[in-house]
C-alpha positions in Angstrom: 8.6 -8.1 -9.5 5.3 -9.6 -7.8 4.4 -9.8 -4.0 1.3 -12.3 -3.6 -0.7 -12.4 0.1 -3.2 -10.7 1.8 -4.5 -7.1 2.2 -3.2 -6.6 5.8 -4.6 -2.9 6.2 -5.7 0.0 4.2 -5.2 3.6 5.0 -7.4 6.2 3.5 -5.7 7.6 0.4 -4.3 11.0 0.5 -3.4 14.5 -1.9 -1.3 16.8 -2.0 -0.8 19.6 -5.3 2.4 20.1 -6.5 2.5 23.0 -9.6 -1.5 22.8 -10.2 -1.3 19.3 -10.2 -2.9 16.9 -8.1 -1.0 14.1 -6.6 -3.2 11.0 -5.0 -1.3 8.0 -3.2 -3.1 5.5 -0.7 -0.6 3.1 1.7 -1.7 -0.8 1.7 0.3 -3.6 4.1 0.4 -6.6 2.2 1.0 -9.8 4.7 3.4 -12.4 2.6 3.7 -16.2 3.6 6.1 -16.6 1.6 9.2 -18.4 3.1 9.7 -19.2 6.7 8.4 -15.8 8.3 5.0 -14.5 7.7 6.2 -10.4 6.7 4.0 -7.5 6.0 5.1 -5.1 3.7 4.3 -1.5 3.4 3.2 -0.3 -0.5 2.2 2.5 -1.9 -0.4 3.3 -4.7 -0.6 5.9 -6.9 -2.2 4.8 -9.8 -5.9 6.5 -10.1 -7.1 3.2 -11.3 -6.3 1.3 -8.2 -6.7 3.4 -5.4 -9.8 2.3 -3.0 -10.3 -0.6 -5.1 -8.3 -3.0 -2.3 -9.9 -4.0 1.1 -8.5 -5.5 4.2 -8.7 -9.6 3.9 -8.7 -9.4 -0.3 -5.9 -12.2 -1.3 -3.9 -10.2 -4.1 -0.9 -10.4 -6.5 0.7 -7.3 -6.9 2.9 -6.1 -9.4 5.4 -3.9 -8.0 8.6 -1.6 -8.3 11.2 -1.1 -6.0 12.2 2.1 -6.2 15.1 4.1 -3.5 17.2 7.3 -3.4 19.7 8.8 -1.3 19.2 11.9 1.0 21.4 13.9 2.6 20.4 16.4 5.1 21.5 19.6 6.7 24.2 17.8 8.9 26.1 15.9 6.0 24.4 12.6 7.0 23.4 10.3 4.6 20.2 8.2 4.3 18.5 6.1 2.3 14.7 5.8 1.2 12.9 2.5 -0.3 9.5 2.6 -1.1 7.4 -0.7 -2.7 5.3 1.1 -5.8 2.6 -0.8 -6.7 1.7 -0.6 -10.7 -1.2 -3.7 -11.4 -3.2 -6.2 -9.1 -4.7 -9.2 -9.9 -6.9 -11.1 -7.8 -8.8 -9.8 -5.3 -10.3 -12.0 -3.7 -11.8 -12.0 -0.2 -11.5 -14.0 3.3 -15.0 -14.7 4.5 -13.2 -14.8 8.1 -11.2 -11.6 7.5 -12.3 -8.9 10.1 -14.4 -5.9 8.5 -13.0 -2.6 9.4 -16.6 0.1 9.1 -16.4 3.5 8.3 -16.2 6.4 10.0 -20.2 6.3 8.8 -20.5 3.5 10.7 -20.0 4.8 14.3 -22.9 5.3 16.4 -22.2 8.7 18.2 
């Protein structure tokens, strides 16, 4: 599956270690046009290749999976978890009139 539109926002890109292994994932909102409704759409990366690469205002296609699973907690309920994965972009292309979010670096105090 493929979700096209823009880089909505960015979040810094996390870790977490799991059995000596390091684990890296960085959430993106994608803004979609697409049909009636403009939507945006939660993804997450984990692909070392990809994280940081995306910035707020870049038009993109991604190429994603959905992926889900069932949970049920300590009370018998059941509930149900969907995340968007996202494997390969293409584009990348930016919006002159997008606003540029600075860095922390950036700050003058």
């Amino acid at each position: 599956m493929q979700i096209t539109g823009k880089v909505h926002r960015v979040e810094q890109p996390t870790a977490r270690e799991h059995n000596g292994k390091v684990y890296k994932e960085q959430k993106v909102v994608i803004e979609t046009t697409e049909g009636q409704y403009t939507q945006q759409v939660g993804c997450s990366i984990s692909r070392d290749n990809i994280i940081g690469t995306l910035q707020v205002g870049q038009t993109v296609t991604a190429d994603i999976n959905l992926r889900g699973r069932d949970y049920t907690n300590k009370q018998g309920q059941i509930a149900n978890f969907t995340t968007v994965e996202i494997w390969r972009v293409q584009g990348g292309q930016s919006d002159p009139q997008a606003p540029q979010i600075g860095t922390v670096s950036d700050l003058p105090f």
